[in-house]
N, C-alpha and C positions, 0 to 999 in steps of 0.2 A: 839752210838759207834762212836769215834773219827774217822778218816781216819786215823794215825797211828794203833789206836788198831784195827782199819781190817786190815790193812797191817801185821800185827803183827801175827792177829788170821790166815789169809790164808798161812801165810810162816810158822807156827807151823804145820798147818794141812798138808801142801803141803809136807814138810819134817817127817811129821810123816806117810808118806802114802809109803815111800822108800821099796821097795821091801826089808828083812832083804838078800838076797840072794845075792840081786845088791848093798847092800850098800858096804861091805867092796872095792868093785872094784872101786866105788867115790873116785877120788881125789881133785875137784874142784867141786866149788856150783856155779853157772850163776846165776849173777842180770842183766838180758836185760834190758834196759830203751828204751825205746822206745814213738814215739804218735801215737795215731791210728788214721788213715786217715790225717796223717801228719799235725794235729792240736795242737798244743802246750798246748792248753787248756785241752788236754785229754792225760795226759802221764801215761804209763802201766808199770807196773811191769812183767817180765815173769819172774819165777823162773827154774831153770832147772841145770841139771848136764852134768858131762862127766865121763867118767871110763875109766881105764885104756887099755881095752878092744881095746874101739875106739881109743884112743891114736895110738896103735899100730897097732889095721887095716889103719889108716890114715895114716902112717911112707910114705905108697907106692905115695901120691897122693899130700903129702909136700914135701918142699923143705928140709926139714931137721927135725928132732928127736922134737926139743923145738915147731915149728911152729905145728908139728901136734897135741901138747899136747895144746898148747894155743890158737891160733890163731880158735873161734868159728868158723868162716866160716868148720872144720874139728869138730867140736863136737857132737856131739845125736839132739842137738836141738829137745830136748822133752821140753813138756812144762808139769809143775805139777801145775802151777796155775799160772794165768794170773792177776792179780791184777787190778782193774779199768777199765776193760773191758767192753762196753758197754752192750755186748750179753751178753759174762761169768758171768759176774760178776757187774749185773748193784747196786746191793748195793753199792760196791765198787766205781763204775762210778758216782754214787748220791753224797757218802760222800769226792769224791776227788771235785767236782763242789762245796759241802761247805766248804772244806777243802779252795781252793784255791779261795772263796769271801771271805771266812773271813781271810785271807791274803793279801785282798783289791785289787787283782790282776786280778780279771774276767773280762774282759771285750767282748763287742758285737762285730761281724764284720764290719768294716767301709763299708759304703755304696759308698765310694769314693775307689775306689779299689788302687789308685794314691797313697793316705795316707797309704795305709795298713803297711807298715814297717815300716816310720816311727812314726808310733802310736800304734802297736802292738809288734813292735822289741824288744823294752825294758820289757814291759811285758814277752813277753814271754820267756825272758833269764832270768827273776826272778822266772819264773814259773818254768823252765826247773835247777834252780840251788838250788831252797826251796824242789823240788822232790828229787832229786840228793842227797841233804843232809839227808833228809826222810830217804833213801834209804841207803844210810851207816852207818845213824843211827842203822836203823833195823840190817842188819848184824852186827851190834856191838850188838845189846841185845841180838842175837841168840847166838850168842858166848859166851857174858858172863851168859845168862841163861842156859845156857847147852844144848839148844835145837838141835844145830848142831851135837854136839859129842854124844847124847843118839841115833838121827837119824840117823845118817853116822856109828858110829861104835869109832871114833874118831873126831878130829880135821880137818877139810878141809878150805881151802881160799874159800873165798865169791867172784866172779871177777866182778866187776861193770863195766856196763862197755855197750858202745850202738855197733850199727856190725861192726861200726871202732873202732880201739885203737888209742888213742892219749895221750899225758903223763898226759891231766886231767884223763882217764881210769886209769891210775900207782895210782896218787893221790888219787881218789874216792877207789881202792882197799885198798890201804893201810890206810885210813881214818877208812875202814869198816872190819878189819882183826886189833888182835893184832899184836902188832909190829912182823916184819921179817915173818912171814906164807906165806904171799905173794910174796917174795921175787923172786923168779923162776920166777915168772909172770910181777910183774915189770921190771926185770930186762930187760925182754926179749923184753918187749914192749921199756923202752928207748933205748935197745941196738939193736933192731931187724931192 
């Protein structure tokens, strides 16, 4: 199995496990990117939601209405599956280490600690922008497979996106959402 087609098969599974009770209260789907233990060489997928629920218990502890709907630091931060995870999910951790030699991009750690940026710097913003794309890929096939809207109830935005926002998080959303769904969220990130 490719490292797409697990990323594939755990965000079907991960969205087909939605409580049917919590789902219609989803309004947003969470793509965290993240690395774990801050090694570029191991970047994770979390999947995860929010509902409208927390939105509005959150209203008391934001600055305002939009911040608490968007801004993750306010969201569930549940996780329904962690993608690439060494523990969780060491399948997943196996085929992203072949995923990304056979993208000719693995490399060892320098034993000159001196060099390490500049010999790894570049890799790892390849690594960290071939995941990135992966990753809006995937929310584009969930969308156009129907997989979002059988699991949610309807149509929800995908937010891409790591625990900061910066206008590449607007970009990566709307890369991985047909056009305008995400809009509320971009918005609020370039305007916020």
């Amino acid at each position: 199995m490719t490292f797409d087609d697990h990323l594939q098969h755990l965000a079907e599974r991960a969205l087909a496990s939605l409580p049917a009770a919590e789902a219609g209260d989803i309004y947003a789907l969470s793509f965290l990117i993240d690395n774990e233990d801050d090694d570029p060489r191991q970047p994770t997928l979390t999947i995860g939601h929010n509902t409208e629920t927390q939105a509005r218990r959150s209203i008391q502890d934001a600055s305002d209405q939009a911040e608490a709907r968007w801004n993750y630091a306010f969201w569930l931060q549940n996780e329904l599956t962690v993608a690439g995870d060494l523990t969780s999910d060491p399948a997943g951790a196996a085929a992203r280490q072949k995923w990304i030699s056979d993208l000719g991009l693995w490399y060892a750690e320098p034993a000159d600690l001196a060099d390490r940026d500049s010999l790894i710097g570049p890799l790892a913003a390849q690594i960290e922008a071939a995941f990135t794309h992966t990753c809006c890929r995937l929310a584009r096939t969930l969308h156009t497979t129907g997989v979002i809207e059988r699991s949610v109830g309807r149509t929800v935005p995908v937010i891409i996106h790591e625990l900061e926002y910066y206008e590449a998080s607007a970009r990566q959303t709307e890369a991985g959402n047909p056009p305008g769904l995400a809009e509320e969220f971009t918005s609020w990130v370039r305007n916020g």
